[in-house]
N, C-alpha and C positions, 0 to 999 in steps of 0.2 A: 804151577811151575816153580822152581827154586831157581832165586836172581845170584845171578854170577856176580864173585867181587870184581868192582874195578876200580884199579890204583891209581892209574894215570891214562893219559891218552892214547897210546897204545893198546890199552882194554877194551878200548870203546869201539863197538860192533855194529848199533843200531842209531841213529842219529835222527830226528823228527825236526824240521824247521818250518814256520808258522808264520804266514806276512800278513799281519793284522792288517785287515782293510782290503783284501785281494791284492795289493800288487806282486809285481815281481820284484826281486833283491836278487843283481846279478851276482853280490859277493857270496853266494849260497852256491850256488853253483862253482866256482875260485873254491871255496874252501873243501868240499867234498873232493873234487880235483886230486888236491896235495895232499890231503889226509888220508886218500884211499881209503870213505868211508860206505857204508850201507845206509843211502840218507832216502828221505820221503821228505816232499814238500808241501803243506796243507795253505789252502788260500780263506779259510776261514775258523771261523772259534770252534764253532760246533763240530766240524769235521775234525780237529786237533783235539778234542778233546773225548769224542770217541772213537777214534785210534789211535792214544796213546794208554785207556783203559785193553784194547785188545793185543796188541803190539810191546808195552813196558818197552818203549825206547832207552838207551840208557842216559841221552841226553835231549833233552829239547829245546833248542833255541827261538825264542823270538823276538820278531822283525816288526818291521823294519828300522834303519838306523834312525830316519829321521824322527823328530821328537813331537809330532802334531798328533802320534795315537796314543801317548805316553799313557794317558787312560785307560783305553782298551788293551793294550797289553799289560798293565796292569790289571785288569778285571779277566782275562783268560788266566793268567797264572792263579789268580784264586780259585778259578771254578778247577781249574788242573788239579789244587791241592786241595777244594773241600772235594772232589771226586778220590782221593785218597792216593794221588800221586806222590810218589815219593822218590822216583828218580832225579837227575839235575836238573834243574831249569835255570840256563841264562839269557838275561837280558840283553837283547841288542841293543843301542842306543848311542847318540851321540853330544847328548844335552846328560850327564850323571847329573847337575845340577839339580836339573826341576825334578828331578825322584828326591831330591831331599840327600842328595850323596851316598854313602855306601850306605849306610844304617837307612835310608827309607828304602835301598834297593832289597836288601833283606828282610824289612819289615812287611815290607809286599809279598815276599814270599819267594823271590828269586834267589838265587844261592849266589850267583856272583852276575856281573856286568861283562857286557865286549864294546870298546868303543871304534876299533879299527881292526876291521877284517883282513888288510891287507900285511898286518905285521905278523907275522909268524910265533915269536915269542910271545907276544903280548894272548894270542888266543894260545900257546902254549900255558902261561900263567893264568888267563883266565878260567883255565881248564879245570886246572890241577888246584886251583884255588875252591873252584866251585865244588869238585869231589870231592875237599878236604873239608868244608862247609858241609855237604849234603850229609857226610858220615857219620861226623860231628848231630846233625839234624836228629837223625835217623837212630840213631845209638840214645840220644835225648826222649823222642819217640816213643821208643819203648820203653825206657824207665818210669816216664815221666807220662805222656800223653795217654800208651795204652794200659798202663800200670789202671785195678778195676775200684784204685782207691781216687778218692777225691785230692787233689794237690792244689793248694793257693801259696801265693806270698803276698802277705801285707803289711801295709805299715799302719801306725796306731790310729789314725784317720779312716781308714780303713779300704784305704785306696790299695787295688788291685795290680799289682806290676811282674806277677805271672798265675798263671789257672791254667789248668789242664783242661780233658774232653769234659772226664765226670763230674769236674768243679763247675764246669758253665750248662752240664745238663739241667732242662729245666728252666732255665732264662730266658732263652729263644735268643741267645747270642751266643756266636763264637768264639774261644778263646783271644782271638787275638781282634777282635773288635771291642773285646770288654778291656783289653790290656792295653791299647793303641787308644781306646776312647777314656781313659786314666776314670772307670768306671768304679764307681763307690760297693763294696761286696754289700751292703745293706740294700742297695738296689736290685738285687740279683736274686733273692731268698733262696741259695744254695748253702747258703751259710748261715742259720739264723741264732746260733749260741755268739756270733761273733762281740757282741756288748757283753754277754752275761760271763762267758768261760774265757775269750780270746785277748780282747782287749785291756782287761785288769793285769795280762804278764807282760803286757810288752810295756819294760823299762829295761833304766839300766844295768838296774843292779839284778836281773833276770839272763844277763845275756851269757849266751852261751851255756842254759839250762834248758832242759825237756821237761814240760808239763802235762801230765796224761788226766784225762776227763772222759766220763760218760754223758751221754748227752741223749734224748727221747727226743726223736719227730714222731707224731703219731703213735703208729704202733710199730717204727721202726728207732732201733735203739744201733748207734754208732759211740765210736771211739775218737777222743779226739787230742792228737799227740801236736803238742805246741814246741815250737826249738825259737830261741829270737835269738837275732843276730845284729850287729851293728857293723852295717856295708858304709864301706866310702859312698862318698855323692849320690848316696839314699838316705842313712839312717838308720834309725832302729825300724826293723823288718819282723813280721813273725813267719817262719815254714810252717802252716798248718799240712799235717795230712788227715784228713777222715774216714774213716772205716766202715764199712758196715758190717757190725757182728750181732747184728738180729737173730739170723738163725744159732750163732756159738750158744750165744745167751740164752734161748730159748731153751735150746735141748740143754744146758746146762740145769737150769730150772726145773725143768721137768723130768728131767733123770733125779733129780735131787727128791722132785714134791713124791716122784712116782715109787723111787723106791721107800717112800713113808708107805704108800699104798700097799707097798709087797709085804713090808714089815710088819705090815697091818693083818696080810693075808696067813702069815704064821700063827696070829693070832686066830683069826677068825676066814679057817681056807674058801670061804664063800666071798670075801671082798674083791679079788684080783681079777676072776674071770667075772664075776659081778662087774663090775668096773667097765672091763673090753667090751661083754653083752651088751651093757647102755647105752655103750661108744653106738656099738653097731645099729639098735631099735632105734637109735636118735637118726641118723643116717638114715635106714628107709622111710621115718617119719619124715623126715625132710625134704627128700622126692618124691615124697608122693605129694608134697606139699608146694612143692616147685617152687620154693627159696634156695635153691640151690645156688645163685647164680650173685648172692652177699656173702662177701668172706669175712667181712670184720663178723656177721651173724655167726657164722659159722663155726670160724676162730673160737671164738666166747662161748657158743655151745658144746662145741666138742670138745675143747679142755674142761671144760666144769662138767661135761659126762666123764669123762675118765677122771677127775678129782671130788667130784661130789659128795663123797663119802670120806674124803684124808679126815674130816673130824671126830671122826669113830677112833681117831688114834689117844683121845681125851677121854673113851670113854671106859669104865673098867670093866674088865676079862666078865668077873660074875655078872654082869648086865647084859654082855655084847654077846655073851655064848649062856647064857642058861637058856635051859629046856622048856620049861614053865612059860606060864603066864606073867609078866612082869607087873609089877606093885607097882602103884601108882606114885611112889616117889621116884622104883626105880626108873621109870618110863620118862618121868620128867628129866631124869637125867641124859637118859638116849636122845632125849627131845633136842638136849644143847648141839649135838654135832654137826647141823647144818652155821649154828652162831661158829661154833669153833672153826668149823673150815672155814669159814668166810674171811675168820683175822687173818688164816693161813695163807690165803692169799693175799690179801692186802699186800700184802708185805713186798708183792710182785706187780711191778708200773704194768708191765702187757697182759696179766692176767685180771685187770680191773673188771673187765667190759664181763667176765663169768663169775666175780664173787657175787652179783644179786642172784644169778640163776643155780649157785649151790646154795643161799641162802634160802631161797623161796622153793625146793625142790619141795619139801612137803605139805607146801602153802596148797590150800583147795579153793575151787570158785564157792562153795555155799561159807566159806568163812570159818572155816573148822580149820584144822594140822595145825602145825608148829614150825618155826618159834613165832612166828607171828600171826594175825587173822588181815586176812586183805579180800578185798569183793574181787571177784573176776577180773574185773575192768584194769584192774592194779597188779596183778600176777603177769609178769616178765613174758612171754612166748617160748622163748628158751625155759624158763622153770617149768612151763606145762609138760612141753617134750618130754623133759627128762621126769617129769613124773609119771608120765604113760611108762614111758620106756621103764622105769626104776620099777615100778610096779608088776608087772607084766613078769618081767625076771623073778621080782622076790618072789609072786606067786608061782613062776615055775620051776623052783629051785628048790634042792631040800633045806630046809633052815633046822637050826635046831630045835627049835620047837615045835616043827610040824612038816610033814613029808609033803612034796612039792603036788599041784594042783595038773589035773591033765589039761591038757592045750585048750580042750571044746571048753571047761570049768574056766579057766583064766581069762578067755577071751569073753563068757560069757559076765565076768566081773565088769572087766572095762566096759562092755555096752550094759550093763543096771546104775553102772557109778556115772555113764553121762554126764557134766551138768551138776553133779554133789564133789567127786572125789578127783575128777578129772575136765578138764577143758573139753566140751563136745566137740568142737571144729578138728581139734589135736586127733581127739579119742577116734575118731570118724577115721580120720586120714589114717592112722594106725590099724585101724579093725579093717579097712579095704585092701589092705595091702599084706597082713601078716598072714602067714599059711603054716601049716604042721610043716613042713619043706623049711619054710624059715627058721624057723625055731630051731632044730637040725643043725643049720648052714649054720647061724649064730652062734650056739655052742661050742662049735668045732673052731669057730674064728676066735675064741674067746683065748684056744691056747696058745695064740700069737703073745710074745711078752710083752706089756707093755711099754718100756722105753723103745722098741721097735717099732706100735704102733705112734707111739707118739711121733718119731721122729720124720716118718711118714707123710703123718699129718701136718706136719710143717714143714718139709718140702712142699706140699701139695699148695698149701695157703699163704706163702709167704712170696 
């Protein structure tokens, strides 16, 4: 439904009034009378508050005047507004006092107060007050509440004196229990740079500057844009806002590592669709292996199959494309390309968890490959994959120095290398699953570009 604006009380159409505790409140009846409204009257919380999710009243009052449920209609206006009520709600009452005066009647969540039913202006200006409050709310709402970035204000203590939804996700508190309960952001761990990036700028001689920071949880990487301000009867404040630009960064990186890969493939047009082939042999090694269901696993395996090779980009032309047999100096050369890509990545905080498994791609269980010798036991699960996979391609691909092996020939390599050249469990999983059909499907997927499959790929795992 799309909600009609309304300016004043002349707008108002649907009207819900709610007598906490069952009774009756004759001046509900009096008021609907004069105002010649469309009103419904609920005698309890639960009924008010699933028919005003069905109905969007435009105003909801509750009752009763007297001040002995002050509680209870306080705890229905909450549950109105964590149910995502956003119409007016005012307070009947006749004690403003024990709410704590205007500022506790608002902090409760009511938009304004009525203390006498019987005066006409007065529920005139109560009205028009509350609209002009609810607007005001609602307009904040979306800047600020449904905005999908993180929003706090704090002062250098690090006390909390406003949070949004996605600053308190994750706490198990609501904004306005964390900001009503003058609740410390260290106790919250929605914020956890606040010592190391937030609270070194808030001074004086800071104010009225923006400071931009990046910042790593996990394997999620945010942005973190500081403003401080010095407020009357607060103090020095900081606006944090937080971002999450995990995904920008990622396809940032990887568009960057990948077109090394492409540049690579000018050189040597076997690396590019090499590269997407391994992506894919990793992929069905993986279901058939039924880890499908660990993403950091995944993550870190399938970026280090689509990069596994960028250190071939250290390596030279006459080594990487001759024909021949390579010389045993030159070989030790090719050897370094797993070293090389590994600083390649280094260099990238979310690409950690795949620098061992482009490092160890041509590590084997009997203790042989390069660049280092490790026993089985010590070989990554991820380096094994990608050495099946890795393998499987070179042998079915023309390389320059030798035309490509038929499918029965390749497969029959991986099951004699068991156990020497390849991980049995891995090799197993792969030789049950790969079929002449595969092989086909795979090549064909291979002329997807890669920064497309990439970016895919993290959609998919992020």
């Amino acid at each position: 439904m799309v909600f009609q604006r309304v300016e004043s009380i002349n707008d108002i159409k649907l009207v819900h009034f709610v007598a906490v505790g069952g009774r009756d409140e004759p001046a509900f009846d009096d008021f609907i009378a004069r105002f010649h409204l469309t009103a419904v009257i609920y005698h309890t919380s639960d009924e008010a508050v699933q028919q005003a999710a069905v109905d969007h009243p435009d105003i909801i009052f509750i009752g009763p005047f007297s001040s002995d449920v002050s509680k209870d209609k306080c705890a229905l206006c909450q549950r109105l507004r964590d149910a995502g009520h956003l119409g007016v709600i005012i307070l009947l009452t006749n004690d403003i006092i024990s709410f704590g005066g205007t500022g506790g009647v608002t902090a409760a969540g009511f938009d304004h107060y009525l203390q006498d039913a019987h005066l006409d202006f007065q529920i005139e200006d109560s009205i028009n007050w509350a609209l002009l409050n609810r607007r005001r709310k609602n307009k904040y709402q979306i800047q600020f509440d449904r905005n999908p970035d993180a929003f706090f204000t704090l002062n250098p203590d690090g006390r909390v004196f406003d949070i949004n939804q996605w600053g308190s996700m994750g706490s198990g508190l609501t904004p306005r229990k964390i900001v009503v309960g003058a609740i410390n952001i260290r106790d919250l761990g929605t914020l956890n740079c606040f010592d190391e990036i937030i609270r070194p700028v808030i001074t004086e001689a800071n104010v009225g500057n923006t400071h931009l920071h990046t910042y790593n949880e996990g394997v999620r990487i945010f942005q973190i844009k500081t403003n401080v301000h010095n407020v009357p009867m607060i103090g020095l404040v900081a606006t944090v806002i937080k971002t999450d630009i995990t995904e920008t960064m990622y396809e940032r990186s990887m568009d960057i590592l990948l077109h090394s890969v492409t540049l690579l493939s000018e050189r040597d047009h076997y690396t590019a669709g090499h590269s997407s082939r391994v992506f894919h042999y990793c992929k069905l090694i993986v279901e058939t292996m039924d880890i499908s269901g660990d993403k950091e696993f995944l993550r870190d395996l399938y970026f280090a199959a689509l990069l596994h090779d960028i250190g071939k980009i250290g390596v030279r032309d006459d080594i990487l494309l001759k024909e021949g047999d390579l010389t045993d100096d030159e070989f030790s050369i090719l050897a370094t390309h797993p070293e090389k890509g590994y600083k390649v990545l280094n260099n990238y905080e979310f690409l950690q968890g795949s620098t061992q498994l482009v490092l160890y791609h041509h590590v084997r269980p009997d203790g042989m490959g390069y660049p280092q010798k490790l026993d089985s036991g010590h070989i990554p699960l991820g380096a094994s994959i990608i050495s099946v996979a890795d393998g499987f391609d070179a042998m079915t691909t023309n390389r320059p120095y030798r035309s490509s092996l038929s499918f029965r020939k390749a497969v029959g390599e991986i099951s004699e290398n068991m156990g020497t050249q390849y991980e049995k469990e891995v090799a197993r999983a792969f030789l049950s699953r790969i079929r002449e059909s595969s092989l086909m499907e795979v090549k064909a997927k291979s002329s997807l570009p890669l920064a497309e499959l990439s970016r895919e790929l993290i959609e998919t795992l992020l």
